[in-house]
PyMOL commands that place a pseudoatom at each C-alpha (Angstrom):
pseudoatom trace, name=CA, resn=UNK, resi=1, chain=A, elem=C, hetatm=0, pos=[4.739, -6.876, -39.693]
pseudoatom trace, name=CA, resn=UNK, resi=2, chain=A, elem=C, hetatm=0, pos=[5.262, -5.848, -36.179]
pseudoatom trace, name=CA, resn=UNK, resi=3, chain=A, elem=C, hetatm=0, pos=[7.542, -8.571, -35.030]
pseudoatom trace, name=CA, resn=UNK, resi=4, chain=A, elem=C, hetatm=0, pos=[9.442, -8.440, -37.951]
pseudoatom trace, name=CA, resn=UNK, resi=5, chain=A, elem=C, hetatm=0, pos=[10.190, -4.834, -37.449]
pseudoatom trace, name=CA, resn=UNK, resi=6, chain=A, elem=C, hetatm=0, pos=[10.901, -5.671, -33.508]
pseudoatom trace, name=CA, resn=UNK, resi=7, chain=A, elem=C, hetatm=0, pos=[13.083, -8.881, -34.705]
pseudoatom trace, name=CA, resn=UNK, resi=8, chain=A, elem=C, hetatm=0, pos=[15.155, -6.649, -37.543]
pseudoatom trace, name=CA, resn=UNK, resi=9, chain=A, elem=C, hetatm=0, pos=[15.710, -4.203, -34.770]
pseudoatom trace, name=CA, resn=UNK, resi=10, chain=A, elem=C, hetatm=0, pos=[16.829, -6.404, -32.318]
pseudoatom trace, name=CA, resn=UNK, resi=11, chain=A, elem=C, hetatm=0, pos=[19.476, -7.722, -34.724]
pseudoatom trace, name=CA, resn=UNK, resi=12, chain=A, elem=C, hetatm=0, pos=[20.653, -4.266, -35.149]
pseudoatom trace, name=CA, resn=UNK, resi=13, chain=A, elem=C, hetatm=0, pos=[21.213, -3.165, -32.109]
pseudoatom trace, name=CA, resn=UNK, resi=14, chain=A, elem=C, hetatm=0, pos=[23.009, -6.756, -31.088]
pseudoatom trace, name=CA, resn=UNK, resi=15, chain=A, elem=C, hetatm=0, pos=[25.607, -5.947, -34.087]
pseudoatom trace, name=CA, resn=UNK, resi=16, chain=A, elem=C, hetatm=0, pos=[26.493, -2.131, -33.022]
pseudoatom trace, name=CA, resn=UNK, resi=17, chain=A, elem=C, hetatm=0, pos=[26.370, -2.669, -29.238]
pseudoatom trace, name=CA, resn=UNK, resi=18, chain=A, elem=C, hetatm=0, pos=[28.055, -6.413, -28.609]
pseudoatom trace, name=CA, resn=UNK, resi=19, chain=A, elem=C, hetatm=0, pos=[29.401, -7.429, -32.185]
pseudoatom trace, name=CA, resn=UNK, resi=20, chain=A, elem=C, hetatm=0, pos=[31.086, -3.954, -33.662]
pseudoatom trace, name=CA, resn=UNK, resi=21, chain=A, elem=C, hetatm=0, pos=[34.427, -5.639, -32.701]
pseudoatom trace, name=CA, resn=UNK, resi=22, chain=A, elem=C, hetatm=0, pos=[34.436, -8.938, -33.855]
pseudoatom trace, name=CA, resn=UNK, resi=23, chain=A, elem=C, hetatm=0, pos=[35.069, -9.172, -37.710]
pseudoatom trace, name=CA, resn=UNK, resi=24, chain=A, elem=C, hetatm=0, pos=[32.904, -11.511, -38.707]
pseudoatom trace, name=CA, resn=UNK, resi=25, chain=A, elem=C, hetatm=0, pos=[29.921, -10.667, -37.070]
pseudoatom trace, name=CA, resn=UNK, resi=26, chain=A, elem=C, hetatm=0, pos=[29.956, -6.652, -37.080]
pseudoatom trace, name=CA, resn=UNK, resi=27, chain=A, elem=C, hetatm=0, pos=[28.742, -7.006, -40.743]
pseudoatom trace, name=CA, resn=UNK, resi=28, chain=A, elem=C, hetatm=0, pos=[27.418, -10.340, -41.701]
pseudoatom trace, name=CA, resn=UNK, resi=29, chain=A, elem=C, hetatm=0, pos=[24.111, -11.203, -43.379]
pseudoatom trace, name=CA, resn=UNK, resi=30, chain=A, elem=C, hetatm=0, pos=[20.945, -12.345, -41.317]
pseudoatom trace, name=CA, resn=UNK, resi=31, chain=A, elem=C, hetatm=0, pos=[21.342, -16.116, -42.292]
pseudoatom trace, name=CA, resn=UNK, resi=32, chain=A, elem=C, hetatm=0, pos=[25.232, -15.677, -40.955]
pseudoatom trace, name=CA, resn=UNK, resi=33, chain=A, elem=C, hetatm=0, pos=[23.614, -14.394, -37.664]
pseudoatom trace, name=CA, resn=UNK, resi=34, chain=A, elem=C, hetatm=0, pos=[20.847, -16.757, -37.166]
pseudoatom trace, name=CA, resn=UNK, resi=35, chain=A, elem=C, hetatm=0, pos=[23.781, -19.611, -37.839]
pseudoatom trace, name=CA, resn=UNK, resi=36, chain=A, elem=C, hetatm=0, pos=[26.635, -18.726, -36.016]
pseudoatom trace, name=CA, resn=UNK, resi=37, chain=A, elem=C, hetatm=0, pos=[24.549, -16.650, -33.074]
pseudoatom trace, name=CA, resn=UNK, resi=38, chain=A, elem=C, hetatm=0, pos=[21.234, -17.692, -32.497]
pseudoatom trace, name=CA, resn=UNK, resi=39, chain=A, elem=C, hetatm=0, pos=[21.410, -21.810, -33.296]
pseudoatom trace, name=CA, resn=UNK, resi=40, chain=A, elem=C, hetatm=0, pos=[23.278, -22.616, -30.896]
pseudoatom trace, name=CA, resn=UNK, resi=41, chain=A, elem=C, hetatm=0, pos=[20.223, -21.588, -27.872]
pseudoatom trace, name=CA, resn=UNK, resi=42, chain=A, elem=C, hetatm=0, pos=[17.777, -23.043, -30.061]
pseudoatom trace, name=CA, resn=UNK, resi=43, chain=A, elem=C, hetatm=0, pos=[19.478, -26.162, -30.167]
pseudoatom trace, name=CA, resn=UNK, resi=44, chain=A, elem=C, hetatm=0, pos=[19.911, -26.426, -26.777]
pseudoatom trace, name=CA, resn=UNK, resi=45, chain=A, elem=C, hetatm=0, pos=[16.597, -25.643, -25.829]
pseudoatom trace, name=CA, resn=UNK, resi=46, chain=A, elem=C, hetatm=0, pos=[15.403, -28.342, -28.460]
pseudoatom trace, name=CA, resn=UNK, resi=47, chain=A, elem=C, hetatm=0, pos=[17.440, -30.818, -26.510]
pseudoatom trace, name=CA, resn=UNK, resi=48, chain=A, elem=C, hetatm=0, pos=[16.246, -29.685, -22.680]
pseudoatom trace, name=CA, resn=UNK, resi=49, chain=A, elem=C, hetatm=0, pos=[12.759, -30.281, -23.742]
pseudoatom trace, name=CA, resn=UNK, resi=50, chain=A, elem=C, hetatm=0, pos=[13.718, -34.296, -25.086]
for i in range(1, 50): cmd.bond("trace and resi %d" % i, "trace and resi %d" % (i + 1))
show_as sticks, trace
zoom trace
């Protein structure tokens, strides 16, 4: 329960401190976020470790 708190939180504050400017991202939905945002280090990480 903790971490998802932490993890909704986080999300927050990216969107009003580094996204309130860009349209598509100052209000999009969490699985528009964890697409467009956070796939892209996971994916790379994926492929340092192979």
């Amino acid at each position: 329960m903790l971490a998802s708190n932490l993890a909704a939180d986080l999300d927050a504050w990216v969107r009003l401190l580094a996204l309130h400017d860009i349209d598509g991202l100052a209000d999009a939905e969490p699985d528009t976020m964890r697409f467009r945002l956070y796939h892209v280090p996971a994916c790379l990480t994926k492929h340092a470790r192979s």
